[in-house]
N, CA and C atoms of all chains as a GROMACS GRO file, in nm:
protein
  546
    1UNK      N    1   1.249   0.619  -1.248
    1UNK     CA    2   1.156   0.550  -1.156
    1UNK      C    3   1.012   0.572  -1.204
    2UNK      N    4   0.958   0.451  -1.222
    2UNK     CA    5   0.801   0.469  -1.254
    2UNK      C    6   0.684   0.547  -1.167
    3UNK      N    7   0.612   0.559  -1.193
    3UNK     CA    8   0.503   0.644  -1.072
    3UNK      C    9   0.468   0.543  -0.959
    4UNK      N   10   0.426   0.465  -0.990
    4UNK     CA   11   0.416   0.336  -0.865
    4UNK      C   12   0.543   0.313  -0.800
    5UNK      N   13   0.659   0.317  -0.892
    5UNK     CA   14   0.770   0.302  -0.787
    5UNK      C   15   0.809   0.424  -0.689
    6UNK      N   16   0.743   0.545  -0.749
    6UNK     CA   17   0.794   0.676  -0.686
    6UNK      C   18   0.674   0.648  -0.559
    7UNK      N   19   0.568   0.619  -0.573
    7UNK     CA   20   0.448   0.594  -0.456
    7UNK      C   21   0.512   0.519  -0.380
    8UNK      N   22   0.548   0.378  -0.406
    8UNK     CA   23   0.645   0.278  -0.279
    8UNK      C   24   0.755   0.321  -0.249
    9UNK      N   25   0.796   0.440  -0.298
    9UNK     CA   26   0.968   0.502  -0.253
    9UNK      C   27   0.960   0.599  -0.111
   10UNK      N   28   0.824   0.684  -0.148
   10UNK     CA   29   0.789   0.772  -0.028
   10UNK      C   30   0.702   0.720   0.114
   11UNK      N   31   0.626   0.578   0.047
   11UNK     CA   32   0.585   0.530   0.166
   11UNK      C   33   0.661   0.488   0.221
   12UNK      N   34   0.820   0.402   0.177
   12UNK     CA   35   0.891   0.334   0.250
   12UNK      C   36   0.960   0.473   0.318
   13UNK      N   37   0.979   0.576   0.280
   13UNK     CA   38   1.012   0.640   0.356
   13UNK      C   39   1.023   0.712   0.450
   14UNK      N   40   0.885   0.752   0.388
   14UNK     CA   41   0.779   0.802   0.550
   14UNK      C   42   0.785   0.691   0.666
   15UNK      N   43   0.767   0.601   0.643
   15UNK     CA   44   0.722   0.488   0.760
   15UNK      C   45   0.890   0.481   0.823
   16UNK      N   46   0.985   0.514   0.757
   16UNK     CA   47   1.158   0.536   0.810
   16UNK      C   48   1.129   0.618   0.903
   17UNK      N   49   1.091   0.739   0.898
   17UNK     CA   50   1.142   0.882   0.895
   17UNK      C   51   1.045   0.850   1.047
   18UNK      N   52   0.968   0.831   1.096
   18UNK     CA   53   0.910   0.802   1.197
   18UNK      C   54   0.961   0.687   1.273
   19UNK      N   55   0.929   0.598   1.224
   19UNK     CA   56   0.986   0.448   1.298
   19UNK      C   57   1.120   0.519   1.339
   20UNK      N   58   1.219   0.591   1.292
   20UNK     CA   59   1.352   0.612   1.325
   20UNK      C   60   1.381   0.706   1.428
   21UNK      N   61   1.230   0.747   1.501
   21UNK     CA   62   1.262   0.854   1.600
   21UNK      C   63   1.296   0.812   1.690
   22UNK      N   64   1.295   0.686   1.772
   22UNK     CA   65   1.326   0.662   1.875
   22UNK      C   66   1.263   0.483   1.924
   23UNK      N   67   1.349   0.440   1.995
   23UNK     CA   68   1.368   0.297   2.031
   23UNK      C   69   1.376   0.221   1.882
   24UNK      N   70   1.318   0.110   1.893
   24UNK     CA   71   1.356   0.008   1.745
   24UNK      C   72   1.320   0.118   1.620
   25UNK      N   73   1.472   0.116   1.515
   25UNK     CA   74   1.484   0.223   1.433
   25UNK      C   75   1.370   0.129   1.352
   26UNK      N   76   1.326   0.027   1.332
   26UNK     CA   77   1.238  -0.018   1.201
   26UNK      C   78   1.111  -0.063   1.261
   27UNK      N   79   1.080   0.010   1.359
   27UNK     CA   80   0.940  -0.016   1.348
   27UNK      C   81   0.866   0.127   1.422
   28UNK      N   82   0.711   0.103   1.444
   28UNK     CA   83   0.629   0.261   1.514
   28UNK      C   84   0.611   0.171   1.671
   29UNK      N   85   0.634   0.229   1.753
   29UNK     CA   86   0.556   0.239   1.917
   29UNK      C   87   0.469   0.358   1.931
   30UNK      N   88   0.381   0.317   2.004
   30UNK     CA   89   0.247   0.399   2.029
   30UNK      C   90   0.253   0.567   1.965
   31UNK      N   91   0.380   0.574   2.050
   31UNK     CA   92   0.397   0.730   2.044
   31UNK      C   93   0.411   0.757   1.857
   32UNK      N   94   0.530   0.701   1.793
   32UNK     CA   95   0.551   0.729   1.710
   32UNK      C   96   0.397   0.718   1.600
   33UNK      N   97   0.346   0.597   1.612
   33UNK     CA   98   0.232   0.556   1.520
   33UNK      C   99   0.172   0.715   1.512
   34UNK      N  100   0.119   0.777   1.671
   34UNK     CA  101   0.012   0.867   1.696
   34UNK      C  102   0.061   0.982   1.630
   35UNK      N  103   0.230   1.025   1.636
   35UNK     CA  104   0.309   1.129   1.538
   35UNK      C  105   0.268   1.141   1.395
   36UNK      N  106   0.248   1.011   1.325
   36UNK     CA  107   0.263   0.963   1.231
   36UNK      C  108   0.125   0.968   1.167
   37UNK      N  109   0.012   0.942   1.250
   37UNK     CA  110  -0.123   0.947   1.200
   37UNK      C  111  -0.165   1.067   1.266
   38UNK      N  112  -0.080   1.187   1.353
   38UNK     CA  113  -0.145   1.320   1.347
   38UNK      C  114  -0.056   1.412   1.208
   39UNK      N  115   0.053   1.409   1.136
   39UNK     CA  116   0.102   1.476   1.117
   39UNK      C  117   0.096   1.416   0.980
   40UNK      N  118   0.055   1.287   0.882
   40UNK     CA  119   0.058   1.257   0.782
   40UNK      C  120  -0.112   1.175   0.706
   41UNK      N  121  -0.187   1.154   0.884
   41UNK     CA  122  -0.306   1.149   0.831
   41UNK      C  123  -0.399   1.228   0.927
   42UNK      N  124  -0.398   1.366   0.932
   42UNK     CA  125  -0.504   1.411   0.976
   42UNK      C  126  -0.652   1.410   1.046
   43UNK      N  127  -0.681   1.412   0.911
   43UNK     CA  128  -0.872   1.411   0.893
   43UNK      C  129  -0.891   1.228   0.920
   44UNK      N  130  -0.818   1.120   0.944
   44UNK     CA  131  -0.806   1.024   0.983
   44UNK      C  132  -0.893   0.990   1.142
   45UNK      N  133  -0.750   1.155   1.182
   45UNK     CA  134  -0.789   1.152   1.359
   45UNK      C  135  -0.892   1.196   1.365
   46UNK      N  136  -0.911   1.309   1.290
   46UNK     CA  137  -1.038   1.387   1.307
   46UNK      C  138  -1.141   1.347   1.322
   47UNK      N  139  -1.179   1.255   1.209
   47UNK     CA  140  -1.344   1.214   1.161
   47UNK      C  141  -1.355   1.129   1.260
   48UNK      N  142  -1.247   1.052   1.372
   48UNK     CA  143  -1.317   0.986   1.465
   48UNK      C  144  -1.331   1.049   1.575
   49UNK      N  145  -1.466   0.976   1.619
   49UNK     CA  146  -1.546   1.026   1.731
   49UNK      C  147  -1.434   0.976   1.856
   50UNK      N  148  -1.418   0.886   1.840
   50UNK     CA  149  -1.334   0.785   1.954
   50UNK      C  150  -1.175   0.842   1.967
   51UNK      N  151  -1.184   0.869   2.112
   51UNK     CA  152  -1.065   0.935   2.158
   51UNK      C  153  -0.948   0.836   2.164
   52UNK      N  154  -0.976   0.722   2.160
   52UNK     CA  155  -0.902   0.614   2.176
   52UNK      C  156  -0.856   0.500   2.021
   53UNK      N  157  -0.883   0.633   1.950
   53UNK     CA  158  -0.833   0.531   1.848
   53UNK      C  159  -0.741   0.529   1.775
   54UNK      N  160  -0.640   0.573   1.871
   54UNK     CA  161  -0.506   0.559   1.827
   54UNK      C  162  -0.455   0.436   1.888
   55UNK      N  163  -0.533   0.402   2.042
   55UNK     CA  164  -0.508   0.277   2.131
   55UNK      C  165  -0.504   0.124   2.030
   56UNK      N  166  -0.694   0.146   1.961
   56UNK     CA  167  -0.724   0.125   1.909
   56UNK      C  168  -0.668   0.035   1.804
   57UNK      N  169  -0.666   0.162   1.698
   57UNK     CA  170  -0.552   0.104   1.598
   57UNK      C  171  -0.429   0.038   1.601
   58UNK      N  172  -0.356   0.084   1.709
   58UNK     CA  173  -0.223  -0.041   1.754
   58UNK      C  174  -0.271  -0.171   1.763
   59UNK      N  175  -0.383  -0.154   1.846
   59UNK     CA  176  -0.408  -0.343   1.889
   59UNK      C  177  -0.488  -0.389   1.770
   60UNK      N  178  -0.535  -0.277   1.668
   60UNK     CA  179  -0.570  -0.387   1.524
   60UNK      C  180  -0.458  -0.410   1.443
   61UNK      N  181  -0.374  -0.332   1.412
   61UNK     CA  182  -0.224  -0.342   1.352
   61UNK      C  183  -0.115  -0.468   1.404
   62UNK      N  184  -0.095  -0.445   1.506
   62UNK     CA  185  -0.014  -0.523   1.604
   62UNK      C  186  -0.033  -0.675   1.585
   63UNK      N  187  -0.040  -0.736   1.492
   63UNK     CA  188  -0.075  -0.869   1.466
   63UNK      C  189   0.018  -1.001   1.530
   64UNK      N  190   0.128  -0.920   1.557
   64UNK     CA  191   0.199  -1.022   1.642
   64UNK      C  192   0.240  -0.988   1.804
   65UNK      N  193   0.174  -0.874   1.844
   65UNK     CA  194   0.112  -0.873   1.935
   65UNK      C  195   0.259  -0.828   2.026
   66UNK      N  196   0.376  -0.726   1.962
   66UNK     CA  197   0.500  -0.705   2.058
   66UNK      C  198   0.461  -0.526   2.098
   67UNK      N  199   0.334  -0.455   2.036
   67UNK     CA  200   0.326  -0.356   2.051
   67UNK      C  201   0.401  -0.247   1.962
   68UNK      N  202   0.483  -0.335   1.891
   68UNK     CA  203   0.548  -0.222   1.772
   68UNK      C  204   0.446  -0.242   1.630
   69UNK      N  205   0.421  -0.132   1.575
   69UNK     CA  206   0.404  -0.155   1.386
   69UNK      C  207   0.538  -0.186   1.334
   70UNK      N  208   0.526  -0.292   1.252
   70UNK     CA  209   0.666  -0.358   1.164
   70UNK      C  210   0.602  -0.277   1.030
   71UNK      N  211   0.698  -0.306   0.900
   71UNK     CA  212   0.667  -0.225   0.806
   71UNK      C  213   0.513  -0.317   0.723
   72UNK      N  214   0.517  -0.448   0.751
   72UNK     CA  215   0.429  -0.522   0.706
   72UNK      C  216   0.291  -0.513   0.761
   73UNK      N  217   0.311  -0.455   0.877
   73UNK     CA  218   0.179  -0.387   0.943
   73UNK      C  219   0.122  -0.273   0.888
   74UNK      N  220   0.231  -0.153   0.867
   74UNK     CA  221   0.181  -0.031   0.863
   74UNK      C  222   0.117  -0.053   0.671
   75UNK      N  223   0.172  -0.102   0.606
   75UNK     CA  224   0.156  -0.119   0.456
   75UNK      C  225  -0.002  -0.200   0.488
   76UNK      N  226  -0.058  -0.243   0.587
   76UNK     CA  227  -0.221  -0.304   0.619
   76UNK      C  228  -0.280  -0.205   0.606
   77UNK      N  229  -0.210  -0.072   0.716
   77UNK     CA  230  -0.320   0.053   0.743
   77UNK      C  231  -0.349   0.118   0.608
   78UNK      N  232  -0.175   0.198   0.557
   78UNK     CA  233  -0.220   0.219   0.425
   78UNK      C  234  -0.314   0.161   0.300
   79UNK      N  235  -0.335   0.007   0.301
   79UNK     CA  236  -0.442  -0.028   0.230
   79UNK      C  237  -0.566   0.009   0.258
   80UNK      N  238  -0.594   0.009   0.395
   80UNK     CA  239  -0.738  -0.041   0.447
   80UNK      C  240  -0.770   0.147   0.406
   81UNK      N  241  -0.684   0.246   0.492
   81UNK     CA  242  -0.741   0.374   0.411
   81UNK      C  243  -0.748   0.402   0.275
   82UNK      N  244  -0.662   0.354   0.216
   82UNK     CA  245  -0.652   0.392   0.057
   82UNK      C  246  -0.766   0.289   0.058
   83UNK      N  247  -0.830   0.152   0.060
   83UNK     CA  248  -0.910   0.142   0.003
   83UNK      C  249  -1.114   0.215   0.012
   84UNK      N  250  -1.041   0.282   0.127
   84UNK     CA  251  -1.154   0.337   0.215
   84UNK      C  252  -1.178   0.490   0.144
   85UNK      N  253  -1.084   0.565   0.079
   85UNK     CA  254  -1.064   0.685   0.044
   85UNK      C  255  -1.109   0.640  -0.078
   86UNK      N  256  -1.017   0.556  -0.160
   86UNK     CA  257  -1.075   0.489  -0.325
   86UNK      C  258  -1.239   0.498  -0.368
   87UNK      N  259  -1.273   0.431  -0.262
   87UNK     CA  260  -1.426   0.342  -0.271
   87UNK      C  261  -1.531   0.511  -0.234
   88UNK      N  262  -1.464   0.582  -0.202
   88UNK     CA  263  -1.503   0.695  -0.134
   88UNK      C  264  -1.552   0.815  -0.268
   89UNK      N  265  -1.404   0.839  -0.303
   89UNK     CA  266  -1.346   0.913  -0.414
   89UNK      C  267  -1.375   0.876  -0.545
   90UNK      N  268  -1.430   0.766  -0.572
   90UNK     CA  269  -1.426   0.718  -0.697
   90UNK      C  270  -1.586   0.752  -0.776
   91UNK      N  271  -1.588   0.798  -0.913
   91UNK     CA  272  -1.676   0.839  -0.935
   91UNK      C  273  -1.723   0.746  -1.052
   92UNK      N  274  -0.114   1.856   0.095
   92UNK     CA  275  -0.159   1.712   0.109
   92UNK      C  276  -0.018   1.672   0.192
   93UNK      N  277  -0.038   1.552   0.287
   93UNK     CA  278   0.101   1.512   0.360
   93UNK      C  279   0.146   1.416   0.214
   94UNK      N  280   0.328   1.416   0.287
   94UNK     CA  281   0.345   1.271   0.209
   94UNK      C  282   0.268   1.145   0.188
   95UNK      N  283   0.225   1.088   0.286
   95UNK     CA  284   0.173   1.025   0.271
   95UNK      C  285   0.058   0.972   0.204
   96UNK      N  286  -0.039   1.095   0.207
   96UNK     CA  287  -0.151   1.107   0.136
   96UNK      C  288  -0.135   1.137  -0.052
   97UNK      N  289   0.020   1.186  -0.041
   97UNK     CA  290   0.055   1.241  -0.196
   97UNK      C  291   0.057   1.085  -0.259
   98UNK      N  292   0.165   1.016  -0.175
   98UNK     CA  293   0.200   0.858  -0.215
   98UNK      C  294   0.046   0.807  -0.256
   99UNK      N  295  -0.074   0.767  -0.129
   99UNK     CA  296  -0.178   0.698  -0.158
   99UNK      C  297  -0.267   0.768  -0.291
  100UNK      N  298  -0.245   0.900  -0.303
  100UNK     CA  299  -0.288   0.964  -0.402
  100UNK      C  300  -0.259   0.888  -0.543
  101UNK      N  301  -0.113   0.892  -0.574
  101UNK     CA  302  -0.070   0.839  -0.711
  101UNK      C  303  -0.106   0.682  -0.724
  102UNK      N  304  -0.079   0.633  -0.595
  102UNK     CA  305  -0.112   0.487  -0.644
  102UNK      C  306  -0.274   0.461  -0.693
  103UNK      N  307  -0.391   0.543  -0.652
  103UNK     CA  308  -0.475   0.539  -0.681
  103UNK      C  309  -0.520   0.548  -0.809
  104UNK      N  310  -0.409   0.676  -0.843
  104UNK     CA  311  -0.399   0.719  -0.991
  104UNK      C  312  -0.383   0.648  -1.083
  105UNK      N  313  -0.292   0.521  -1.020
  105UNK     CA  314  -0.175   0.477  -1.112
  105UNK      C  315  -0.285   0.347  -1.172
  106UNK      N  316  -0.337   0.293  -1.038
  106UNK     CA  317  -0.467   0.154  -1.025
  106UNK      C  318  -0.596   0.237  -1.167
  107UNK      N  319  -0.613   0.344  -1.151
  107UNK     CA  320  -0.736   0.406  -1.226
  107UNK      C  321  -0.688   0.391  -1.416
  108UNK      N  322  -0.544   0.468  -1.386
  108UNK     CA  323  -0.478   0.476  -1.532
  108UNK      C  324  -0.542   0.337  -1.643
  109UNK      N  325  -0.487   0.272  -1.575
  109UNK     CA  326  -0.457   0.136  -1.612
  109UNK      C  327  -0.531   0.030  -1.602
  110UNK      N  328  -0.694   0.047  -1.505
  110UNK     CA  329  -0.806  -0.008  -1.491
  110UNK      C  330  -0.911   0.034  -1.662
  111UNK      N  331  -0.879   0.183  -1.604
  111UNK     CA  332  -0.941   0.264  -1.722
  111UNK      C  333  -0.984   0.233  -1.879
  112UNK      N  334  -0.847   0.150  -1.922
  112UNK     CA  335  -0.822   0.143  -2.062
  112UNK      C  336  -0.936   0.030  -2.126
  113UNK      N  337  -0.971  -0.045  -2.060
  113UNK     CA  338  -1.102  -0.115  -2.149
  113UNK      C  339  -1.125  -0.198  -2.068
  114UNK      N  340  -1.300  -0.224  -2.111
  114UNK     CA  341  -1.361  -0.316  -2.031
  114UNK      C  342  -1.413  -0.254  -1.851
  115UNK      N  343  -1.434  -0.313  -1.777
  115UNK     CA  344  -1.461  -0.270  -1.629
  115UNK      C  345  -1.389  -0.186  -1.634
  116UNK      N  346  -1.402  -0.042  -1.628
  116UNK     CA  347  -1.370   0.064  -1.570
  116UNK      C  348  -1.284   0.081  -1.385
  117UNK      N  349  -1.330  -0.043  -1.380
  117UNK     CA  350  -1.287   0.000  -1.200
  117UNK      C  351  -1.197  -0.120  -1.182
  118UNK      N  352  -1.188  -0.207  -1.264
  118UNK     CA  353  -1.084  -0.330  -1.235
  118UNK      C  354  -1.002  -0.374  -1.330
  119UNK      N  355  -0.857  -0.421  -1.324
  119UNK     CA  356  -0.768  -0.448  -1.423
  119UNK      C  357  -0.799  -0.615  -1.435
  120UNK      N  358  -0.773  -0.619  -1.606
  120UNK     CA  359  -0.825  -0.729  -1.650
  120UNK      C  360  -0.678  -0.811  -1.693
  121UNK      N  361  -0.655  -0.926  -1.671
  121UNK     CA  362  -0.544  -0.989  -1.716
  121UNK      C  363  -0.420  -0.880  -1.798
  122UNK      N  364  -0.520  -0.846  -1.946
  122UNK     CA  365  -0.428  -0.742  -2.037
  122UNK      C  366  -0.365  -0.619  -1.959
  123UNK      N  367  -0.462  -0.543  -1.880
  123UNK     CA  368  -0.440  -0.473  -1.846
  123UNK      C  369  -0.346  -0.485  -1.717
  124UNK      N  370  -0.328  -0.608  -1.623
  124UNK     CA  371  -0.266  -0.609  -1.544
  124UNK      C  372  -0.123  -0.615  -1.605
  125UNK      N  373  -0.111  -0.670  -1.736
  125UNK     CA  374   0.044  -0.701  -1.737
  125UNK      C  375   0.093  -0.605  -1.777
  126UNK      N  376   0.039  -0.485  -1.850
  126UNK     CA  377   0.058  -0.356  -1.914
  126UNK      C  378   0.086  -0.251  -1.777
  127UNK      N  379   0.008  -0.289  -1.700
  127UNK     CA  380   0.046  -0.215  -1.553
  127UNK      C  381   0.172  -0.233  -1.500
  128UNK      N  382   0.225  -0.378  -1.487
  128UNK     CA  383   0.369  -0.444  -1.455
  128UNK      C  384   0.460  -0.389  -1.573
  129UNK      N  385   0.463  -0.429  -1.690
  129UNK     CA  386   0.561  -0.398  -1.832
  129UNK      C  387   0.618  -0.224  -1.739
  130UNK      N  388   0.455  -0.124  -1.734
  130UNK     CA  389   0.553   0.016  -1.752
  130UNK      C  390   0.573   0.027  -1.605
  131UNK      N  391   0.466  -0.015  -1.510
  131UNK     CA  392   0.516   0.000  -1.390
  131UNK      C  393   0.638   0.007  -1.268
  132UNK      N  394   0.617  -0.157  -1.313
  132UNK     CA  395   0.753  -0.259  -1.188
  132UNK      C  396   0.779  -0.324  -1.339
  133UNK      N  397   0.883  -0.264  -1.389
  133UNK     CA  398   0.952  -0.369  -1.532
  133UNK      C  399   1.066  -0.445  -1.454
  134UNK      N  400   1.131  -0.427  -1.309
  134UNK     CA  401   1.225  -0.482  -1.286
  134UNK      C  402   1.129  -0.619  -1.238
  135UNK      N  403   1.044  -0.598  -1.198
  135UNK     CA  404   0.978  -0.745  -1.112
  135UNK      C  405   0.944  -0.856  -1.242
  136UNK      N  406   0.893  -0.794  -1.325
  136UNK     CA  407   0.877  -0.897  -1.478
  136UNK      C  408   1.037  -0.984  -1.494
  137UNK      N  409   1.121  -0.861  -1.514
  137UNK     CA  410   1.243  -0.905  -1.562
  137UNK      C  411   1.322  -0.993  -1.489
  138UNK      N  412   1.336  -0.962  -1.331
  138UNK     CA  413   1.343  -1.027  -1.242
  138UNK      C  414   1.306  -1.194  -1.240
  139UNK      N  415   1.182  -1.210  -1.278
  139UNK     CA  416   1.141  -1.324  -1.257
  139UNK      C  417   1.138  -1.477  -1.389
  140UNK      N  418   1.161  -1.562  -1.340
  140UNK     CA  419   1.206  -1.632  -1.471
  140UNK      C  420   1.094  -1.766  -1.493
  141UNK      N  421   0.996  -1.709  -1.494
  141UNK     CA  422   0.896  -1.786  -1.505
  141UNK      C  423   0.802  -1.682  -1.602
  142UNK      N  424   0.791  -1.771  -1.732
  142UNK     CA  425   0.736  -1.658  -1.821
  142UNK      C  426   0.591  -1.605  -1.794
  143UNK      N  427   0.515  -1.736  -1.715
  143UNK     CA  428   0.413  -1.759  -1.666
  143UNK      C  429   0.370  -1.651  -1.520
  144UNK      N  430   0.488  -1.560  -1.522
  144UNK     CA  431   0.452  -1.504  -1.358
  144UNK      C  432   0.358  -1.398  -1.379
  145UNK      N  433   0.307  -1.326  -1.510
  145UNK     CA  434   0.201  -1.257  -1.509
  145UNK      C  435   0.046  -1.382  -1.451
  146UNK      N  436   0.037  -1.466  -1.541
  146UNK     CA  437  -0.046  -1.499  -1.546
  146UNK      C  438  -0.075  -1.579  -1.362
  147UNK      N  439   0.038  -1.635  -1.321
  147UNK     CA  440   0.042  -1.664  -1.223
  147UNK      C  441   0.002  -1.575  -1.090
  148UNK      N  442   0.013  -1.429  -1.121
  148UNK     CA  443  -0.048  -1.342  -0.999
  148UNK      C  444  -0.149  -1.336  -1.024
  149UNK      N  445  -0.219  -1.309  -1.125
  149UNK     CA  446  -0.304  -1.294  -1.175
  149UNK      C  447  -0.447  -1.382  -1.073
  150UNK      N  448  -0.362  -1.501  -1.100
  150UNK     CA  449  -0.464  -1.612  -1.021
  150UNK      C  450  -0.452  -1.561  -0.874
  151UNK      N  451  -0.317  -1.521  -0.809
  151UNK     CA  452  -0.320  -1.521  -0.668
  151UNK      C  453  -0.376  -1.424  -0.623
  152UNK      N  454  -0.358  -1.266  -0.706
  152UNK     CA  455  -0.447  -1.144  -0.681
  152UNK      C  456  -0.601  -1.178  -0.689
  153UNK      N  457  -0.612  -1.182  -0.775
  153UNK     CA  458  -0.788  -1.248  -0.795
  153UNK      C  459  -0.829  -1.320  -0.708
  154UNK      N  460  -0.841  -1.275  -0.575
  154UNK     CA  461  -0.928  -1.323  -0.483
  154UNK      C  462  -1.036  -1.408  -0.476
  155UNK      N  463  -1.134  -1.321  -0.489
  155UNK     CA  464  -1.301  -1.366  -0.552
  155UNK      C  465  -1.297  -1.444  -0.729
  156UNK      N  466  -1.194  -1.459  -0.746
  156UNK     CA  467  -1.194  -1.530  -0.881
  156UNK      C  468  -1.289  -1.494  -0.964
  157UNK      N  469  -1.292  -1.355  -1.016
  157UNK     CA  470  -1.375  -1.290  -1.113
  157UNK      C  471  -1.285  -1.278  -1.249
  158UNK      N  472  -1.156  -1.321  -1.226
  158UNK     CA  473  -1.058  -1.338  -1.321
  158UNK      C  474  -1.050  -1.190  -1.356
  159UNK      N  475  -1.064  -1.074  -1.250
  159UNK     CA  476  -1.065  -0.927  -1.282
  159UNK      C  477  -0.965  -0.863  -1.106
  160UNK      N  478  -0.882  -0.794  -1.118
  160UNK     CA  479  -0.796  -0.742  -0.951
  160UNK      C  480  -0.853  -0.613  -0.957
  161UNK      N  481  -0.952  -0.601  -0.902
  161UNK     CA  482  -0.996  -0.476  -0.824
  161UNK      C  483  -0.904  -0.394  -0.732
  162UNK      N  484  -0.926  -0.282  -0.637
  162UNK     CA  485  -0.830  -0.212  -0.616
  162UNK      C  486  -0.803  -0.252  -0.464
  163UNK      N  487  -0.902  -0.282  -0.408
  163UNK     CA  488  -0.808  -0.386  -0.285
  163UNK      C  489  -0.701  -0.488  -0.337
  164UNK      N  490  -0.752  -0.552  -0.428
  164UNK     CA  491  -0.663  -0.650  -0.435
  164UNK      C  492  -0.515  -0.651  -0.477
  165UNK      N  493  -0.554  -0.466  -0.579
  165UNK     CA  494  -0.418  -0.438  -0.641
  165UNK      C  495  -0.307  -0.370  -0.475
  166UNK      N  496  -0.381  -0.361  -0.356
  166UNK     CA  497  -0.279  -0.299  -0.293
  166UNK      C  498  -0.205  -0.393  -0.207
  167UNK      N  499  -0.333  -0.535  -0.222
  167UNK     CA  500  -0.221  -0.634  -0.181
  167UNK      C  501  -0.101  -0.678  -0.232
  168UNK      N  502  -0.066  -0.638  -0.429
  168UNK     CA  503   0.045  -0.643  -0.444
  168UNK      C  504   0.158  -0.548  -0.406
  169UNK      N  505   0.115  -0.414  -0.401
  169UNK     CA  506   0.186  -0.276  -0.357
  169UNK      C  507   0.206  -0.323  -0.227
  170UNK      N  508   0.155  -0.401  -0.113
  170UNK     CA  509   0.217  -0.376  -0.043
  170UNK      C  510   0.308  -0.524  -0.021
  171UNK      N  511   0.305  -0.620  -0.082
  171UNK     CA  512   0.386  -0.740  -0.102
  171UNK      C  513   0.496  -0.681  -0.173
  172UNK      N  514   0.519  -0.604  -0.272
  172UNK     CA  515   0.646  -0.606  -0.362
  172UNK      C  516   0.708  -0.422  -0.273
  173UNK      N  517   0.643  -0.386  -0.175
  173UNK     CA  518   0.694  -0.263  -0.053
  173UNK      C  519   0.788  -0.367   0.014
  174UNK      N  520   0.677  -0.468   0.107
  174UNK     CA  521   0.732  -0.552   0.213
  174UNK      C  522   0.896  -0.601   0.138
  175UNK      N  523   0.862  -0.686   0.024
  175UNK     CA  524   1.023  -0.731  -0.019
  175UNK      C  525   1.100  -0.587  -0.028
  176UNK      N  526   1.057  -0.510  -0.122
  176UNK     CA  527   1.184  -0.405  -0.151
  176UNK      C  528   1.241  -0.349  -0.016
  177UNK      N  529   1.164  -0.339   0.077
  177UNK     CA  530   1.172  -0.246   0.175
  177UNK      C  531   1.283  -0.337   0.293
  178UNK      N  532   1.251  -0.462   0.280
  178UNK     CA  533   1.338  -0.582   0.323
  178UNK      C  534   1.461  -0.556   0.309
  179UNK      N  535   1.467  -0.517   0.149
  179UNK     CA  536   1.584  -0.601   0.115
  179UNK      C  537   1.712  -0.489   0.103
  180UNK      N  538   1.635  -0.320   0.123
  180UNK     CA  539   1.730  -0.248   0.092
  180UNK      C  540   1.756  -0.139   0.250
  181UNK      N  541   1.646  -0.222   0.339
  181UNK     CA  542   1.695  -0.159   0.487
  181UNK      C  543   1.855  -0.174   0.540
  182UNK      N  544   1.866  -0.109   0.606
  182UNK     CA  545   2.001  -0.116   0.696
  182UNK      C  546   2.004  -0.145   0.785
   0.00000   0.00000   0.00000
């Protein structure tokens, strides 16, 4: 497996390993998303000021508007931080 | 580092590797995009039967038509060729 494929092997899996805790096994509800962005993105929660932006982030994710992250959603967030960390990190 | 952050880590790596090798430092250039695919995703090349499908993303990644995929643009393919794999090998 190539390195990019080993990167899309663990995201698809992570986003499993959560989505699969409870109600629809393939997607995040509130609870799970907030599991998921305290326990795999941290300093995410941290650096915001806003207590509500876990609320937040569902209703920017949620593009079709059923209240779950599908996997085509959550692969949005991962861009928008990776491109936010990139642009950050990059020297 | 979480999983997650390990994953966004390498892909960053992987976008830099391969941006790196000549010319714009921060963006993959046609050459360099297909050299990214060859060692990367060799099944998606092989896969596809259009000899033309490098050159063909090429156009669709390239957003801003600088005829160069910067690293937003490269995660719109990471997460297009996630969305299919992740499709196609759920349960």
């Amino acid at each position: 497996m190539s390195q990019l494929e080993t990167a899309m092997d663990i995201l698809g899996k992570t986003f499993d390993r959560y989505a699969g805790a409870e109600g629809n096994k393939g997607t995040l509800n509130k609870a799970e998303l907030k599991t998921m962005l305290e326990k795999e993105l941290p300093s995410f929660l941290k650096n915001s000021k806003n207590p509500d932006q876990c609320d937040k982030l569902m209703k920017t994710l949620d593009q079709n508007g059923d209240s779950e992250v599908d996997f085509s959603e959550f692969v949005v967030l991962v861009a928008a931080v990776m491109c936010a960390h990139h642009g950050r990190t990059k020297k």
